[in-house]
N, C-alpha and C positions, 0 to 999 in steps of 0.2 A: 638453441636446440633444434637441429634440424630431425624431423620427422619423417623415413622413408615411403614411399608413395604408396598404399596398399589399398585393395580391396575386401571389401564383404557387404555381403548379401547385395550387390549388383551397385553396390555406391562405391565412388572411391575419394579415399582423403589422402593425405599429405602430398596433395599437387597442384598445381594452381586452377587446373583443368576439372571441377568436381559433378559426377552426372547425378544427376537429379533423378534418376531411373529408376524404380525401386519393383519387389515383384510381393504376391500373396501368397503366404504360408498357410497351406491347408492341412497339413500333414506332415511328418518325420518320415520320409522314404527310407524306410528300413532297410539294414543290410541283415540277412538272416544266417549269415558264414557263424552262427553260434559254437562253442568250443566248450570243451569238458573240462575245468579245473582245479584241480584235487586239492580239496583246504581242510586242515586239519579242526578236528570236533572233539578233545580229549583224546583218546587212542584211536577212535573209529572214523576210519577218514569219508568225510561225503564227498559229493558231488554238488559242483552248484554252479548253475545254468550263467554264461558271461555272454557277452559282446564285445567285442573291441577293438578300436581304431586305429590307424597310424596316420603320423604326419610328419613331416620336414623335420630334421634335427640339427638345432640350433649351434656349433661348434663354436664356442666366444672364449679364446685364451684369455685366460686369467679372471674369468666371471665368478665371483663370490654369489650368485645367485642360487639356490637352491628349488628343487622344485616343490611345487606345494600337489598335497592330494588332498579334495575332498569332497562332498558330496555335490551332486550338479546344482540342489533348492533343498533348501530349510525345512520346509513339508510338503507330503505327499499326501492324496487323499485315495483312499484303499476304501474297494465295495465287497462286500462278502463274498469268500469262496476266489477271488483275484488272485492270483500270483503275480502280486506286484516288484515293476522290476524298478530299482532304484539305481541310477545312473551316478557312476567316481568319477569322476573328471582330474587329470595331473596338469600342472599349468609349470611352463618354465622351459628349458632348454629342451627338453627329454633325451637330455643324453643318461645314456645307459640303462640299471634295471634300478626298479623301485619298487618298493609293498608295505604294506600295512595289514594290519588285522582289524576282524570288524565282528560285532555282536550284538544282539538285540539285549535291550532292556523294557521289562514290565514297567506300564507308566498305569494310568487307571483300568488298558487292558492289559489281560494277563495272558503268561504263555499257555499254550495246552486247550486255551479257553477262546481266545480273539483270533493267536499268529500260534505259528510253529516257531516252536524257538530256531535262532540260526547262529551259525558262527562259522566263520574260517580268515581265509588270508587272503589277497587280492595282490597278486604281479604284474607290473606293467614292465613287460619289453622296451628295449630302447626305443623312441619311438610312436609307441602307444601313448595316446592323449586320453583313453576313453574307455573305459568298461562297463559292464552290468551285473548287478547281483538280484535274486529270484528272493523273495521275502514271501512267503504263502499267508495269505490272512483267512482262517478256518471260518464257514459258513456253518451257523446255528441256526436254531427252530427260534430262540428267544431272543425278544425284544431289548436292547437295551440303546442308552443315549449314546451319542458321538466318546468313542474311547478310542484313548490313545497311548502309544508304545510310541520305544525309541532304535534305530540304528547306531552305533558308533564306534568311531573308527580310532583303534589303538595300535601302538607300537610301529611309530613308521621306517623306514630303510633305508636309507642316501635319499630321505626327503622329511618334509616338513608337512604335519596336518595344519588343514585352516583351524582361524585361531576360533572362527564361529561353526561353520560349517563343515566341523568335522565331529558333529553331531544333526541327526535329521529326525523327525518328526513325524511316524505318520497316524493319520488318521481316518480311524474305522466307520465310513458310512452303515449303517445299517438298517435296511429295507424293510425289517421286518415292520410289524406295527404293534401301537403299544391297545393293551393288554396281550392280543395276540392276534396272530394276522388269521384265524378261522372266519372273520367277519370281515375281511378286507376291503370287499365290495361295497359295502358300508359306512365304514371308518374312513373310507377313502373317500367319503363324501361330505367329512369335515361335519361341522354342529348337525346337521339335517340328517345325514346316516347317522351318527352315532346316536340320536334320538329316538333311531329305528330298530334299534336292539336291546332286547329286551334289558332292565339291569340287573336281574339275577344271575343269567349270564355271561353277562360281562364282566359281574365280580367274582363270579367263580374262576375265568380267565386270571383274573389280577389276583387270585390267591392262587393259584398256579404258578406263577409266574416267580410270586413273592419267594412260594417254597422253592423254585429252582433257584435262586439264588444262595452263593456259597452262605452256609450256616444255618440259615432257615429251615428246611426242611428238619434236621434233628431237634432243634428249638420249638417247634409246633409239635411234634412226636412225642418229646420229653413235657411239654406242657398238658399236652391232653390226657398222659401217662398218670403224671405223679399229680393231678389236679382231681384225680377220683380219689389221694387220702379224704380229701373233704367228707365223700360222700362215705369211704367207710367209717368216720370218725362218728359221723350221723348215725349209718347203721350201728355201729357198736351204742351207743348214747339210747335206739329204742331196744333194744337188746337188752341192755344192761340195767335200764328201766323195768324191763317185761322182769328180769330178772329177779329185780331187788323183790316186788311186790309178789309174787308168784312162787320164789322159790325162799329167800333168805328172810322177808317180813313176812309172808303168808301165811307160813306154817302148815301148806297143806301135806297132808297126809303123802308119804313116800316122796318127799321132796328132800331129806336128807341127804340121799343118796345124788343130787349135783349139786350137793353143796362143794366147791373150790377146796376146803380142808373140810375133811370128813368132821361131822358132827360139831361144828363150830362156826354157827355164821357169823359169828362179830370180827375173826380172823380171817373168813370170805371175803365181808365188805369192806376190811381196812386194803386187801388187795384190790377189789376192786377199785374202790377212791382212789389209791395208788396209780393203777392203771386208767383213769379217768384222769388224771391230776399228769402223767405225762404227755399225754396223746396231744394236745396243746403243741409240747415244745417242741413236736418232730413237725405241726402243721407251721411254729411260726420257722425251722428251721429250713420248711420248704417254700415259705413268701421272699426269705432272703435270698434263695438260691434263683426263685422264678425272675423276682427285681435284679438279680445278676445275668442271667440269663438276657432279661429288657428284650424280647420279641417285636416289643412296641416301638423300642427306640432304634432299634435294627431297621424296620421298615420305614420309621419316618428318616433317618438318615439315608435311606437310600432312594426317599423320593426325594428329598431337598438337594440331593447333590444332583441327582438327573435334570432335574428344573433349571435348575442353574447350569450346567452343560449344553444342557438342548437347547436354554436361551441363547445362552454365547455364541453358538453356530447357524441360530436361526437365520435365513432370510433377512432382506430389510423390509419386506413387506410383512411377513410374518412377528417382524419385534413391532412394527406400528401398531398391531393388534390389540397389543400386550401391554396396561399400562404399568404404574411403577406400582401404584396400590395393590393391582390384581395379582404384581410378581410378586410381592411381600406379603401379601398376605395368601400368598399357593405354597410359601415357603415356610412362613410360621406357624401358618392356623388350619389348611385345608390337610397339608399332608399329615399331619398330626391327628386329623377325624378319619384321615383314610386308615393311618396305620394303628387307629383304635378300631375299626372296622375288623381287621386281622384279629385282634385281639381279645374281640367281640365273638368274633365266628369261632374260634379258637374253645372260647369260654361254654359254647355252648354242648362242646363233647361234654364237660362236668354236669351241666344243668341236664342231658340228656340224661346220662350215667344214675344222676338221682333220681330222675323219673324214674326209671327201672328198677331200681336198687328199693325204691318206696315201694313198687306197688309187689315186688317181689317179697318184700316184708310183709305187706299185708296178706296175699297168697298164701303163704306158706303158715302164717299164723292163725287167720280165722278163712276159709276156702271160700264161706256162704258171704264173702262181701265181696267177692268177685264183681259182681252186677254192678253196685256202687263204686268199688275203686276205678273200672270203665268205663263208666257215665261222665263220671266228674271232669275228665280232661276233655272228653269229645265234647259235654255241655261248652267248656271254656271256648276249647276250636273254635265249636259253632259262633259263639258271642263274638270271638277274634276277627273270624271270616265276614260275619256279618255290619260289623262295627266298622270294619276297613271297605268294605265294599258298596254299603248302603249309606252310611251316614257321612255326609258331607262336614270336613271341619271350615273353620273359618281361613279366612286369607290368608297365604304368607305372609309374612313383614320383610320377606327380603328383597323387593323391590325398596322398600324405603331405609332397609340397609342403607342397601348399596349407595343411594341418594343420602344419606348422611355422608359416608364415607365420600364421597367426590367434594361436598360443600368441606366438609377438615380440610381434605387433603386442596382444593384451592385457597382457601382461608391461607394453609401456610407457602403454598407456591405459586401463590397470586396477589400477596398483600399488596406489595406497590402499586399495582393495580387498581385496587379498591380502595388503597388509601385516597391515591389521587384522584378520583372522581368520584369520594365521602361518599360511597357505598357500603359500610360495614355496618348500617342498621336494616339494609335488606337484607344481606348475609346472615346476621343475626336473625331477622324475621324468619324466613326461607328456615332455618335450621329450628326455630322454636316448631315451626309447623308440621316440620320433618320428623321430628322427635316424638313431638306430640303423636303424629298419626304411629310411629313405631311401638314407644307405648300402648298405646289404645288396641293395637294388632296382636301384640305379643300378650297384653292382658286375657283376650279372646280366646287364645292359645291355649292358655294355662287353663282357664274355664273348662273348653274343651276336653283337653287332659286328663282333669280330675274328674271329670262325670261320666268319661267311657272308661275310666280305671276304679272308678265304685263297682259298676256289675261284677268284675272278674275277683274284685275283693271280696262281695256280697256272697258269691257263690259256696266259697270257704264255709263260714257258719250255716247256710244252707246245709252243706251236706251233713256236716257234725252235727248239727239239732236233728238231721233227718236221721241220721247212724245213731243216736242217743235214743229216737224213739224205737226204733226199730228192734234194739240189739240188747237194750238193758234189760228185758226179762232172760236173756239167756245167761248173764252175769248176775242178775237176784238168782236164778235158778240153780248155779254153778256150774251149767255147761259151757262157759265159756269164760277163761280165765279173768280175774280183773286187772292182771297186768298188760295180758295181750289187749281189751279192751281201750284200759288207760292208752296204750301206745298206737292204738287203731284213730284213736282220736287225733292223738298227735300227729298220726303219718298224713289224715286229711287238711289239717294244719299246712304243713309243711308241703303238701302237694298243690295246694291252690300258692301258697308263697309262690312257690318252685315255677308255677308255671307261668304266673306272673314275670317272675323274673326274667325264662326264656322266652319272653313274649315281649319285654321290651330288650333282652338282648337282640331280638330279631330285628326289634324296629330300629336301636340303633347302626346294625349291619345295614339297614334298607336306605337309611337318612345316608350314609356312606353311595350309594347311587349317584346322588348330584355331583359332589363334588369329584368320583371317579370318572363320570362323564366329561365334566370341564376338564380333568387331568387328560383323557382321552384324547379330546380336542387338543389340547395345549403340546402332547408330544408329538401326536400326529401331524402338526403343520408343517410346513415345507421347510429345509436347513437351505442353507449357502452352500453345503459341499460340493453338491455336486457340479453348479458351475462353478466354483472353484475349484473342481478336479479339471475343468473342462479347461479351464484359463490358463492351471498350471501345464495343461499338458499340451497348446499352443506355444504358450511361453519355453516348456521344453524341445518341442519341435523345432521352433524358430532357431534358437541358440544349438540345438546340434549340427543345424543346417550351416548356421556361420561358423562354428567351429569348425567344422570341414570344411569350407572353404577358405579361411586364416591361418590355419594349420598346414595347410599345402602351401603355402605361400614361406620364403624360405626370407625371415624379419628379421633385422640384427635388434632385436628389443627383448625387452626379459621377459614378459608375460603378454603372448602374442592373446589371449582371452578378451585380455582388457583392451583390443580394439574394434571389436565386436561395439557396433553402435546401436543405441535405442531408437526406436523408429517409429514411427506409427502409417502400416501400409493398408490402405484405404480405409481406414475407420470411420462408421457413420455409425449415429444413432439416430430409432426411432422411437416417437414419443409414444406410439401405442400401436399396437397392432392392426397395419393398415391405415395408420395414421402420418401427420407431419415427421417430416425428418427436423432435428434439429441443429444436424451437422451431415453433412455426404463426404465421404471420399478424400478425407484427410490423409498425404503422405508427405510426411517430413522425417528429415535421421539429422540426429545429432551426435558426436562422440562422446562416450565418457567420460566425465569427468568436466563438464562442462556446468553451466550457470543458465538458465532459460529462465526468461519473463515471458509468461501467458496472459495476453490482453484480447479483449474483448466489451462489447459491450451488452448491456444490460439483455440475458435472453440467449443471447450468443452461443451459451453453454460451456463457459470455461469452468463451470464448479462439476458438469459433467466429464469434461475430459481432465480434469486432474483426478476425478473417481478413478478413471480408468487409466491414467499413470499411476496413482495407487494404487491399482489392481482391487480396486473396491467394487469395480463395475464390469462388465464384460458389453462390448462395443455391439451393435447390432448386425454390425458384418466388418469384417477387415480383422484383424489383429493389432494390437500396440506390443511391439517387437520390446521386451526388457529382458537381458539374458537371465536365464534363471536362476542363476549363483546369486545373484544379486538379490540383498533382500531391500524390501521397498517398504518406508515409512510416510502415510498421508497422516498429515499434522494440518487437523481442521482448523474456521477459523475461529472459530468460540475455545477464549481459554479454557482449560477442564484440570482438576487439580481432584485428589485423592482425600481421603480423611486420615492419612496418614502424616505419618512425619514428614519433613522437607527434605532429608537424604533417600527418605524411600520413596517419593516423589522423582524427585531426581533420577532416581537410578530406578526405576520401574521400568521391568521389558530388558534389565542388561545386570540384576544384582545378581551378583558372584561372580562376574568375568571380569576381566580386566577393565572392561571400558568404565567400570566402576569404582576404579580405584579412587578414595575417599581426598586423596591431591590433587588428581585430574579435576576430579567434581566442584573443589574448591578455585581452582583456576578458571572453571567455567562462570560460574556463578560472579566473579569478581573480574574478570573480562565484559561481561555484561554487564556489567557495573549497575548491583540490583541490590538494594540499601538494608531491609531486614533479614532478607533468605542468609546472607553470606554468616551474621552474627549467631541465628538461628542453627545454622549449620555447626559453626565451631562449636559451639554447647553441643551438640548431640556429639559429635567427634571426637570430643572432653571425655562426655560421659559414659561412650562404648570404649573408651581408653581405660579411665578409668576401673569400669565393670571387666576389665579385663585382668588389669594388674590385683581388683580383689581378688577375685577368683583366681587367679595363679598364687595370692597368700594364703589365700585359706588351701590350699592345697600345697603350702609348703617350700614353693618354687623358689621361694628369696628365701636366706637364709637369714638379711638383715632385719627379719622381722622376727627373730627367734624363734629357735623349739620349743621353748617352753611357753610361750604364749603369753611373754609379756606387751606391756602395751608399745609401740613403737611411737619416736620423740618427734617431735614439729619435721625435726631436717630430714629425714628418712621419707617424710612425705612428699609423694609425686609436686610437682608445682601446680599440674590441674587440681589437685588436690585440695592444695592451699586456694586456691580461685575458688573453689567450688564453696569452701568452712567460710571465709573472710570475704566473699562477692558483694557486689553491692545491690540498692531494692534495685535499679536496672536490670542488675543481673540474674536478680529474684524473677522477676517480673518473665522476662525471656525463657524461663525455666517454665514456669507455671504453663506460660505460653506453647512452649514446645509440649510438655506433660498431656495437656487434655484437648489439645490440635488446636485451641484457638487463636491458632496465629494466625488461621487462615482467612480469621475477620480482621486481621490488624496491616494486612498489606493492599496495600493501591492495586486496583487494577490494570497499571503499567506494569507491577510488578507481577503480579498473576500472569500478564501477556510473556510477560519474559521467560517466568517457569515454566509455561506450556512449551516458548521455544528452547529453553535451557536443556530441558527432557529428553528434545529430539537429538541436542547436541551430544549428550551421555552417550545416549543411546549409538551415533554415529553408525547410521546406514548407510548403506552404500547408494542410494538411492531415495533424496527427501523433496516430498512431494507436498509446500507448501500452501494454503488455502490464504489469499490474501492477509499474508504475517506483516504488513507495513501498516497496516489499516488502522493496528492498538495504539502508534505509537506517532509524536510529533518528529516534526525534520532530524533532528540530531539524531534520535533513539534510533528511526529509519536507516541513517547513516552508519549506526552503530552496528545495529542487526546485519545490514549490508556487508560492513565488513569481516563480521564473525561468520556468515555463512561463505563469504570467498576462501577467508583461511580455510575454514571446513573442508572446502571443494578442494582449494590448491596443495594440502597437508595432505589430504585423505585421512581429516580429524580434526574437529580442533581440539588444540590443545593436547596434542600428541607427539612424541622424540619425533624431530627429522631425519635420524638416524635410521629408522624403521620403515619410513616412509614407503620404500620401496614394495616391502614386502605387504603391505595394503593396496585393499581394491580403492581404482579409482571412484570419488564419491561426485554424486551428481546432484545438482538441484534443482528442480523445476516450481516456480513459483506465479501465483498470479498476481497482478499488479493491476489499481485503476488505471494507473499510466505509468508508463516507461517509454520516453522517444528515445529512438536508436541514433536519433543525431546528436541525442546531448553528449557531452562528454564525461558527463559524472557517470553515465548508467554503466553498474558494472557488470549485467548482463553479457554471456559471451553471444547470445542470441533471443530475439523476443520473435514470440511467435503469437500473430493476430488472426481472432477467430473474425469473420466477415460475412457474410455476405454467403452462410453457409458452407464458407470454405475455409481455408487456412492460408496466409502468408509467413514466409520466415525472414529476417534481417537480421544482418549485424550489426551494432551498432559500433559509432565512432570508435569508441575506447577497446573495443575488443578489437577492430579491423588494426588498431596502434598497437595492439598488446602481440 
């Protein structure tokens, strides 16, 4: 196969002649000739803002080739208030006209809320290789984590959508800050600002916040609403007390006349009871509505799924912060005291309500305890303000928390460790001692507790002995009822409860402070997006530059895209700012679909510049040229495995597309020739068969299983069927194993190294960026893995039809190796590139110069 001689980006291949010349992409030299193109929106046709390109048109009689359209990269990263433009790219002959339709879908953002919804159709001219569509991402006041929507492109025209990339990804940076950015100045100063603001607040911010979220705000409304039955249920209770003894047992004189049925209190009081004896069933029918409602559970689901999103996009300085303890437990236990905190605050519209509601009772029934019913809560105030501000409690114990919790959590991911150097009776010690002091702390606590919550309980029979002496000559006297009396007693009762209660509702709102501060910190810390908006948008720069320049180029080949080569022009990293360089001035290209071994030695930095063939890393200056169609998988070198099954293992990062087809995956895993995965696999294969053909019976689909719902005989059973009744303990065994994941203690660590690379093989990037993958394995295995990633490269798959082949991107691999010489003849490297001396060399080795 001879290769016609072509240029891009200032190299040229298929000649014998190849310049080594390369330049720095700083920017995308925009063409601004923008055009108006009318796409349809339902009946209302928009407008939506294009670019677009022309190039050479390829005329190949008798080409079965078709052209593909689809997005130019996978994800975009979009800042608030951006009219982000997302580039179609057509790849193929471009002869004649082509289109498709394209529309956003809601992913965790929503329309209206994140983006403007969009829709229309997209035409390319004979000719055109290149357009753009305007996607508007609406800028809010409110905080929330990294969300993300999708573009995708439907119904195509004398073309073919890619089979990955004709779906894109983008995602919503957003500036703002969490609780709210009025303190930005602050907050933006990480633990030390946010320490500077006061925490009242700042919680008042985070329940702001909470209520702008969809649902919230009427869920707080309706709770504080229907949460004062309580208090009329109370009221009616000293009412209806005042009542009984005052009007229906008293017998005073002209009290007939509000008796409930004239002249008959024993038919009064059977209503009343009546009405006492329902008032219950409307208070338990409003606990069931509020437990539906779950205000509580609203908030903490929507701080666990943040935590968990904002991690995923964190920085990699920002996840070292973060251990796995502190992320498990911000997930399970922190956000769950925050979103009691809501719940708390919530609770105290009721507690207030009863304040009012009691001393309004007492008001209006005897005036002359005015003095007294106002004393009593400002006395408690007084005690509250004083107790909190004057008296010193004892220690925290959450310093020795947390020092429990690090000595568990290394016990269990540090045992080998302490086994082998019969340290587990200092372990041991260390944690008796640890404990002991936590006890001892938290005992002090409780002490504390109950002796500043005696005054506020004291106070209670205080006032009542004091209102008893005070008040009982005008009840011997009978200026003053003795029901209203009795109930006056009771209201001071219930007002010291009351205020006890909203005095530790406060305090648990206040203990919500700490851990709203570390949540502060924890969302605040710096994402990854933004330099990887920054990478992506080199990366697009780069590749529209060689596509203009390839495109003009008139190649008798099917998809002039794919010869667009990766590069790397002038890449250096530095180790710190104003610091060592650890590589200067790297430029190498390589083509498509090619095989690279990265050697170096120890220091050199080859686990950095595969970061940044990953696109994990962004170079200190230069660019690494990968087109951005291309998606890129770095496959570290510590195997890493799921707690999941072996087929979702497997297919993680690719289930539900094709690359996942469950024959594919089985050819993968049995070309690797990897001994329990593949058995493992069949059982689960069996049993989602299986769980298929039930459920198509139970719903009727076979007919040989009868209407009437007799039993069906041996033969009419599936054959997995029969395996599954009559298996053997082996076969038991592998079940059980699959069932509750413990197969994942039952395979070798050759086999674990395999699934890590099996993964990558599902998955089939276009571009795989291995972290010393020889290293798990002896010479043969080497050899084996060797050959499955060449198929991979030379297929554009493995283990994919060659019939198809064409219409796949070329796939690449770049790997690092402790050694690989270029002169041997086994290396099937098509080129090894050595880091040195601060620099980079590239060679061919033997077997590629033969190939």
């Amino acid at each position: 196969c001879t290769l016609q001689p072509y240029s891009v980006m200032g190299i040229s291949f298929g000649s014998p002649a190849k310049s080594a010349s390369s330049r720095e992409f700083s920017q995308l030299s925009r063409n601004d000739d923008y055009q108006l193109l009318k796409v349809e929106d339902g009946d209302e046709p928009i407008k939506t803002e294009r670019r677009s390109k022309r190039g050479s048109v390829i005329r190949k009689p008798g080409s079965s080739d078709i052209d593909i359209v689809q997005f130019s990269q996978a994800i975009y990263v979009a800042e608030e208030g951006e009219r982000l433009r997302i580039s179609l790219m057509r790849m193929g002959s471009l002869v004649g006209k082509v289109a498709c339709k394209y529309h956003t879908e809601d992913g965790s953002g929503k329309a209206w809320k994140r983006y403007i919804p969009s829709s229309g159709s997209v035409e390319f001219e004979e000719g055109e290789y290149s357009q753009d569509i305007i996607i508007e991402v609406m800028d809010t006041e409110d905080w929330a984590a990294t969300l993300e929507f999708k573009v995708v492109l439907t119904e195509p025209q004398n073309c073919m959508l890619g089979l990955i990339l004709k779906v894109c990804r983008i995602k919503v940076f957003d500036n703002d800050l969490f609780p709210s950015s009025k303190f930005r100045e602050d907050l933006e100063d990480g633990e030390a600002g946010t320490k500077r603001v006061r925490g009242s607040a700042l919680f008042w911010e985070f329940v702001k916040l909470i209520a702008s979220l969809d649902g919230n705000l009427w869920r707080i409304i309706v709770i504080a609403i229907f949460d004062q039955l309580k208090n009329g249920y109370v009221f009616f209770h000293l009412k209806a007390n005042a009542y009984m003894v005052n009007v229906i047992f008293g017998g005073k004189k002209g009290s007939e006349d509000q008796l409930l049925v004239k002249d008959n209190p024993q038919a009064t009081a059977v209503i009343l009871g009546m009405t006492v004896l329902s008032l219950p069933l409307l208070l338990h029918v409003w606990k069931i509505i509020k437990l539906q409602i779950d205000l509580q559970g609203h908030c903490r689901t929507v701080l666990q799924q943040n935590i968990i999103r904002k991690y995923l996009n964190y920085s990699e300085e920002s996840r070292r912060l973060v251990s796995c303890p502190e992320l498990l437990s911000a997930v399970m236990q922190e956000s769950d005291k925050l979103a009691g905190g809501i719940t708390e605050f919530v609770g105290l519209f009721e507690t207030l309500g009863k304040l009012v509601m009691l001393n309004t009772f007492v008001i209006t029934s005897d005036p002359d305890s005015i003095k007294i019913i106002l004393a009593m809560p400002t006395i408690l105030m007084a005690w509250a303000l004083f107790r909190d501000l004057c008296l010193s409690g004892p220690p925290s114990p959450d310093d020795d928390e947390e020092m429990v919790t690090t000595l568990v959590t290394e016990s269990h991911d540090r045992y080998r460790l302490i086994n082998a150097y019969a340290q587990r009776p200092l372990i041991n010690e260390e944690l008796q001692e640890c404990t002991g002091r936590l006890r001892a702390k938290e005992a002090r606590v409780e002490i504390f507790k109950i002796n500043s919550e005696f005054m506020s309980a004291w106070l209670g029979p205080l006032f009542i002995g004091s209102y008893i002496a005070l008040v009982s000559p005008q009840v011997i006297s009978n200026t003053l009822p003795l029901g209203t009396f009795l109930a006056t007693i009771s209201v001071f009762d219930k007002v010291s409860s009351n205020f006890n209660e909203g005095y530790n509702q406060v305090k648990k709102v206040m203990k919500c402070f700490k851990p709203l501060a570390a949540f502060t910190v924890f969302f605040n810390r710096p994402t990854g997006l933004l330099a990887r908006k920054r990478l992506d948008e080199r990366r697009a720069a780069a590749t529209a530059e060689a596509r203009e320049e390839i495109m003009a180029q008139e190649l008798d080949v099917g998809y002039r895209t794919d010869l667009i080569p990766i590069s790397l022009e002038g890449c250096g990293y530095q180790l710190s700012f104003g610091g060592d360089w650890l590589f200067r001035n790297l430029k190498q290209s390589v083509p498509q679909g090619s095989i690279i071994a990265v050697l170096g030695e120890t220091g050199s930095g080859k686990k950095t510049l595969m970061k940044m063939l990953g696109c994990e890393m962004l170079p200190s200056e230069g660019v690494v040229c990968i087109p951005s169609h291309l998606r890129v998988c770095l496959v570290q070198h510590e195997p890493s495995y799921l707690l999941r099954s072996p087929l979702e293992n497997l297919t993680f990062g690719c289930k539900g597309t094709d690359a996942a087809d469950p024959a594919r995956v089985r050819q993968i895993v049995r070309k690797l020739k990897m001994s329990l995965i593949p058995r493992l696999l069949d059982l689960e294969l069996e049993e989602i068969e299986n769980r298929t053909v039930e459920e198509e019976a139970d719903n009727g689909f076979f007919e040989c299983f009868g209407a009437d719902g007799d039993d069906h005989d041996e033969e009419s059973l599936p054959e997995e069927k029969k395996f599954e009744e009559t298996g053997s303990s082996a076969s038991d065994e592998n079940y059980s194993m699959l069932h509750d994941n413990s197969w994942i203690h039952h395979i070798s660590f050759t086999e674990t190294a395999k699934l890590h690379l099996a993964r990558a093989f599902v998955n089939n990037m276009e571009v795989m960026v291995l972290e010393k993958p020889m290293m798990n394995f002896d010479e043969d295995e080497s050899r084996l893995m060797m050959d499955c990633i060449r198929e991979h490269v030379r297929n554009r798959g493995l283990c994919l039809p060659e019939e198809t082949r064409h219409l796949r991107r070329p796939r690449t691999c770049f790997y690092s190796a402790e050694r690989a010489d270029p002169r041997d003849p086994k290396n099937e490297s098509d080129y090894v590139w050595t880091l040195k001396d601060k620099g980079i060399t590239a060679k061919a080795p033997m077997n590629s110069m033969m190939r």
